[in-house]
C-alpha positions in Angstrom: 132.0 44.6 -5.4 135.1 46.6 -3.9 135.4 50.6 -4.2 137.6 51.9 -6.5 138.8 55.3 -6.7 137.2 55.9 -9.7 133.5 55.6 -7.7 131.4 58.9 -7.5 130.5 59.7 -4.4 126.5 59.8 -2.8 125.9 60.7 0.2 123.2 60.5 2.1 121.5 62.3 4.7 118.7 60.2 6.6 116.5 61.2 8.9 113.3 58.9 11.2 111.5 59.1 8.3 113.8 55.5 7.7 113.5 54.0 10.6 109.7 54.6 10.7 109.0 52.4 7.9 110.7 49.5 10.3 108.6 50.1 13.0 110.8 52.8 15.2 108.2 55.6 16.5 109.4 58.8 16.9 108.4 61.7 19.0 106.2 63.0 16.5 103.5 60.0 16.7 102.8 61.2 19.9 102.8 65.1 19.5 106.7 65.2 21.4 105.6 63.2 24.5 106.5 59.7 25.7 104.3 58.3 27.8 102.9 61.9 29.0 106.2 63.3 29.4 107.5 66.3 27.4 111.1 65.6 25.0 113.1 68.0 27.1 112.0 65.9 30.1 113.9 63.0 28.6 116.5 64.4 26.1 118.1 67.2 27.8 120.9 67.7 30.1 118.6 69.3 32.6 116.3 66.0 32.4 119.3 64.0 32.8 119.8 66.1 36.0 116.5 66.0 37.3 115.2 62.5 36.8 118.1 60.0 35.8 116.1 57.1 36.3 113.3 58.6 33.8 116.1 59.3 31.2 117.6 55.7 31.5 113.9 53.9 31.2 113.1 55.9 28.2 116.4 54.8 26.3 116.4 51.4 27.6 112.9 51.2 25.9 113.7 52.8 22.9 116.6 50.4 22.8 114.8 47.2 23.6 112.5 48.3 20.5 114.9 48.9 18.1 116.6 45.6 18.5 113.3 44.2 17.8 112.8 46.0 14.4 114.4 44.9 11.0 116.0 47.0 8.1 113.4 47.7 5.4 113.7 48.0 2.0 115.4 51.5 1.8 118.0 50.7 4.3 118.5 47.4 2.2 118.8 49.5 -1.3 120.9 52.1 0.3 123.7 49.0 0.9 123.2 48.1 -2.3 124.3 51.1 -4.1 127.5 50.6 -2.5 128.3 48.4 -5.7 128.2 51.1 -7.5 129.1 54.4 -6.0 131.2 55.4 -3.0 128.5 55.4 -0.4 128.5 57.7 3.0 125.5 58.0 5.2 125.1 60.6 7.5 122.2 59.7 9.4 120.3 61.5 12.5 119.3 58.3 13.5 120.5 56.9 16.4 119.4 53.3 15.6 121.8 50.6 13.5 119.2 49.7 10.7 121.8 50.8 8.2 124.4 48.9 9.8 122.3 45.8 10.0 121.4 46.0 6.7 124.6 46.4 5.4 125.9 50.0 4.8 129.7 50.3 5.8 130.7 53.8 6.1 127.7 55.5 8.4 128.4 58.6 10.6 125.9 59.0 13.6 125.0 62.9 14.6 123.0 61.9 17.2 124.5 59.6 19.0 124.2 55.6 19.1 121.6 53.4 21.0 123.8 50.5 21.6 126.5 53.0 23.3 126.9 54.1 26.6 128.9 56.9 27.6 130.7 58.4 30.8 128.5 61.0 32.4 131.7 62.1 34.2 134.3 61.8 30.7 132.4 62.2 27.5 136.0 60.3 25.8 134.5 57.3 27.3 132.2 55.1 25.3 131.4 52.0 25.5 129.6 49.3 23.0 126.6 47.6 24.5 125.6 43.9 24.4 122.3 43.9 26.0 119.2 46.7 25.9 119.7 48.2 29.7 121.3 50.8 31.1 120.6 50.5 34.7 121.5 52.8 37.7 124.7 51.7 39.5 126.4 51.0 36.0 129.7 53.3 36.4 132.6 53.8 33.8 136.2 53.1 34.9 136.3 56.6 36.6 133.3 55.4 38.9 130.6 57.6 36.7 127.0 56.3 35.7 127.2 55.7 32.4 124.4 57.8 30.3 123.1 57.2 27.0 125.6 57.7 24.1 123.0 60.2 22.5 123.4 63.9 22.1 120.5 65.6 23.7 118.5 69.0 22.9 121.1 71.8 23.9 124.5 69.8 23.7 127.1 70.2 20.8 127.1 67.9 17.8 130.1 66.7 17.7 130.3 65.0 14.2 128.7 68.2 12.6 132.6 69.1 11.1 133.2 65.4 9.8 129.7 65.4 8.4 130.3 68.8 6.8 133.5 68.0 5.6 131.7 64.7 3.4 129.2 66.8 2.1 131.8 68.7 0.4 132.9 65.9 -1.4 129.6 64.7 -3.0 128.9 64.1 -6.3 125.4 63.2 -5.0 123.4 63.7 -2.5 120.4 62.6 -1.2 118.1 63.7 1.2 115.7 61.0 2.9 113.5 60.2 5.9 114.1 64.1 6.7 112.3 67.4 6.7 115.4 69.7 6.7 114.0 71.1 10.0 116.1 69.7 12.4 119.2 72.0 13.0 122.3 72.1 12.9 121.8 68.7 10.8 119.7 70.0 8.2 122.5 73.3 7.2 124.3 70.2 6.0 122.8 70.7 2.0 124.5 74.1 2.3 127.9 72.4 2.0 126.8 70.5 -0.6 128.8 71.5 -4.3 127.3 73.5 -6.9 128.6 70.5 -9.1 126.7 67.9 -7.2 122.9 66.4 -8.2 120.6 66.8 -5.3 117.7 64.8 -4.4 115.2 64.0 -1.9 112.5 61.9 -1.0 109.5 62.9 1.1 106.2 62.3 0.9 105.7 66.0 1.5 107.3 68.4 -0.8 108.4 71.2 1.2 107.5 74.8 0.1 112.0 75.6 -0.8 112.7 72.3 -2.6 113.0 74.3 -5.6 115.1 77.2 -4.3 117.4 74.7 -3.0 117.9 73.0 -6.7 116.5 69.2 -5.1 115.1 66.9 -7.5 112.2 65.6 -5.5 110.8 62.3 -5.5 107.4 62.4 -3.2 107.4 59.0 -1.9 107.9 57.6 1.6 111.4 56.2 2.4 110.8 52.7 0.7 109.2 53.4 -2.8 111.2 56.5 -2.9 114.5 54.3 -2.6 113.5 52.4 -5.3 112.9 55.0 -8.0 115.9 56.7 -6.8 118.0 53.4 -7.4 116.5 53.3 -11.0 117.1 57.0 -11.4 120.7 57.7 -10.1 122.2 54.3 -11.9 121.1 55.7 -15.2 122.9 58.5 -14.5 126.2 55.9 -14.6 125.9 54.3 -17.6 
């Protein structure tokens, strides 16, 4: 079914908690290492500097894996809903699951596995067709190309269009996401006084109910599919 004007708008913030369910690990399986080394070691500037062939390994793995891995269910029900509301995702994910499974309008804060970008001219980014990123790849400028991914102590660059959608919700949900991670997680502080909140976590945390969130404690999956149920009854 095609927008219309008249659609509310939900937006959604998503966090690894999505991508778990379809196999992605995160840093936090394996206490912030990968393969013995610390996160700063291979998603920071200064790692970048120090080891580039460390930091090109660990993304050409991580991209490898997630081409492997499907959309689950709540990446699936999340396209869905775009038949009946006006759907942006603002994800933390750097992954495509909610491309893949259908979602059209999706803003990346972190960056975007299948991109590579300048290391010399951060305007440059290009789409990737295969998993590697190798050492010798340059950029029209005669850079090596890094991962399209903003690491530990850079700017976010899409923090002002992501602020700027929250401000428009007539919904929003939370999912896959602690609210820890900063600057992504001051997002629910542009949501509207106006606007129904919700989130999904299997965890409640200890402000849910300072922040006014409607909490549905279920993983990513199950939680998708009572807040489907939920949120259309709210339409009729």
């Amino acid at each position: 079914m095609g927008q219309t004007k008249s659609m509310k708008k939900l937006i959604v913030l998503s966090g690894a908690g999505v991508s778990a369910e379809s196999g992605i690990r995160t840093f936090r399986d394996s206490n912030g290492l990968w393969e013995n080394h610390d996160v700063m070691e291979v998603a920071s500037p200064e790692g970048w500097r120090r080891n580039r062939q460390l930091v090109l390994e660990f993304y050409n793995q991580r991209r490898k894996q997630a081409r492997e891995c499907q959309p689950n269910l709540a990446h699936q029900l999340l396209a869905e809903l775009e038949s009946y509301f006006e759907v942006h995702i603002i994800t933390q994910n750097v992954d495509d699951l909610h491309e893949r499974a259908g979602s059209s309008q999706v803003l990346h804060l972190h960056g975007e596995l299948n991109k590579a970008q300048s290391s010399l001219d951060p305007k440059l980014i290009y789409n990737l067709d295969h998993w590697e990123i190798k050492e010798g790849d340059k950029c029209e400028k005669g850079s090596q190309l890094r991962p399209f991914i903003v690491w530990f102590g850079e700017a976010v660059p899409m923090m002002l269009p992501a602020i700027n959608l929250v401000k428009t919700a007539d919904f929003f949900l939370v999912i896959g996401t602690s609210l820890q991670v900063y600057p992504a997680a001051s997002l629910i502080d542009y949501v509207p006084t106006t606007a129904q909140k919700f989130l999904i976590d299997p965890v409640a945390p200890s402000n849910y109910l300072a922040r006014n969130l409607h909490l549905i404690q279920e993983n990513a999956t199950s939680g998708m599919e009572k807040f489907k149920s939920l949120i259309l009854g709210k339409t009729d």
